[in-house]
C-alpha positions in Angstrom: 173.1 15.4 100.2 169.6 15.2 102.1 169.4 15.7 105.9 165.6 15.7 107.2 164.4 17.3 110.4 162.7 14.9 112.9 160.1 17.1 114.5 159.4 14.5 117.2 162.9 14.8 118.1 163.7 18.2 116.9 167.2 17.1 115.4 168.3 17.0 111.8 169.1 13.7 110.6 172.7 12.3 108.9 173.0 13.3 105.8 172.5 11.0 103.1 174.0 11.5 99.0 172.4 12.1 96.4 173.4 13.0 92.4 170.7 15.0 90.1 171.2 13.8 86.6 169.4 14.5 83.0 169.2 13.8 79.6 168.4 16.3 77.0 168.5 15.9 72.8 168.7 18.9 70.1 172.0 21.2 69.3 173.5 22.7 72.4 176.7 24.0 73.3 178.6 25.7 76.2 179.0 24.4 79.8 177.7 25.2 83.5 178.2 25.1 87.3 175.5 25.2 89.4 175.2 24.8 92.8 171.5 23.8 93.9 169.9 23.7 97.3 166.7 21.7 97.3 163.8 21.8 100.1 161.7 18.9 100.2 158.4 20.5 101.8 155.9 17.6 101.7 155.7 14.1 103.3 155.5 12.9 99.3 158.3 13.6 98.4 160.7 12.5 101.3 158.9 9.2 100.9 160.4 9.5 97.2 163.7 10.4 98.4 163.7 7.1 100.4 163.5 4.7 97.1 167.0 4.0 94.9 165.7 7.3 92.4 162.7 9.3 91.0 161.7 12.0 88.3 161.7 15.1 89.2 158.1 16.3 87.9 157.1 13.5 87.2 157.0 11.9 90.7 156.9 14.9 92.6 156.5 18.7 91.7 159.3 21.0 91.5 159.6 24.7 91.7 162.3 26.7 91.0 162.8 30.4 92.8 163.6 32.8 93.1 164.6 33.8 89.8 164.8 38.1 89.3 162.2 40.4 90.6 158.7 39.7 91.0 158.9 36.1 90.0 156.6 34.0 90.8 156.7 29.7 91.4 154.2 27.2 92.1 154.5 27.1 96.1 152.6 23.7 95.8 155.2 22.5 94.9 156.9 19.1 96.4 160.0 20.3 96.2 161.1 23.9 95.7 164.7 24.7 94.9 167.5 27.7 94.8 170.4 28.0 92.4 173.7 30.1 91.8 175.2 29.3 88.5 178.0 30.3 85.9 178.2 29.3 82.5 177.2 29.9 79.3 173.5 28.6 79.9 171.1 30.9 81.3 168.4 29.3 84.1 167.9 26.0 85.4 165.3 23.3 84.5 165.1 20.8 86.9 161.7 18.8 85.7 162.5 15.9 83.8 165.9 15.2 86.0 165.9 12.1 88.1 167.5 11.9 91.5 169.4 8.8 92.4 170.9 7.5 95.8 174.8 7.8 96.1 175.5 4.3 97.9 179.2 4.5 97.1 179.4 7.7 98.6 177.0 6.8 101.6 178.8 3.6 102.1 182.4 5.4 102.3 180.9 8.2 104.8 179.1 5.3 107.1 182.1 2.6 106.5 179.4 0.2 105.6 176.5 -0.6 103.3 173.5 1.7 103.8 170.4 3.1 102.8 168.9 6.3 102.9 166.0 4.4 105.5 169.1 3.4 107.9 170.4 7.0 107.4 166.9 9.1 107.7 164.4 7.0 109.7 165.9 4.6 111.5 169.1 6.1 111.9 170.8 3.5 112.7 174.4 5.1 111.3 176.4 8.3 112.3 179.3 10.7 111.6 180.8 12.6 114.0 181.9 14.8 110.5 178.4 15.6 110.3 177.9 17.7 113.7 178.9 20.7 112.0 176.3 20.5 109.1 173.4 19.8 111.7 174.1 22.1 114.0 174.6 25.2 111.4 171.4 23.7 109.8 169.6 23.7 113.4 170.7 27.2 113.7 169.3 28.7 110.5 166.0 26.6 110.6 164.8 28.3 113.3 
């Protein structure tokens, strides 16, 4: 899910879905949950968010932090993200992954067929469900 903050307007934005997925090849076993919270800190890469997917890494940077004591992350990046994860795999690597749109799940939340420019720029589509999310966001952003 993406909301964006329109500092015109100093509002967040409806949220809009999302799904990360990846390919990898080689021998690998076990399993993990992760729960990831992106920030997308450059005009770049919310342009990116605003097309049907991209590659993480490959069309915009990514940085991921923080990870134990004294770590450091490229704070360049395009896109820096957090994670909490169980399993039997250790870290996260998020370059390589591409990010798609969710226009199922945007057109169930909406009631209608939308995009992520009628959700994010134009905003042209609401849920009262999401007044909750913004305002908590709002709150913590400041």
């Amino acid at each position: 899910m993406l909301i964006v903050n329109d500092a015109k307007k100093g509002q967040w934005s409806q949220p809009a879905f999302y799904t990360i997925g990846s390919v990898s090849f080689g021998l690998q076993i076990g399993g993990e949950a992760a729960e990831v919270i992106m920030m997308v800190r450059t005009q770049k890469a919310v342009d990116k968010l605003l097309t049907s997917s991209f590659k993480l890494g490959g069309d915009t940077s990514v940085a991921v932090g923080p990870v134990g004591a004294g770590a450091k992350s490229n704070v360049m990046a395009d896109i820096f993200s957090f994670s909490r994860s169980q399993g039997a795999f250790a870290g996260l690597a998020l370059d390589g992954s591409v990010i798609t749109t969710r226009d199922k799940w945007n057109a169930a939340y909406y009631g209608k067929s939308v995009t992520p420019v009628d959700i994010l720029v134009t905003h042209s589509v609401s849920n009262p469900g999401a007044a909750e999310l913004r305002q908590t966001v709002a709150k913590y952003a400041k």
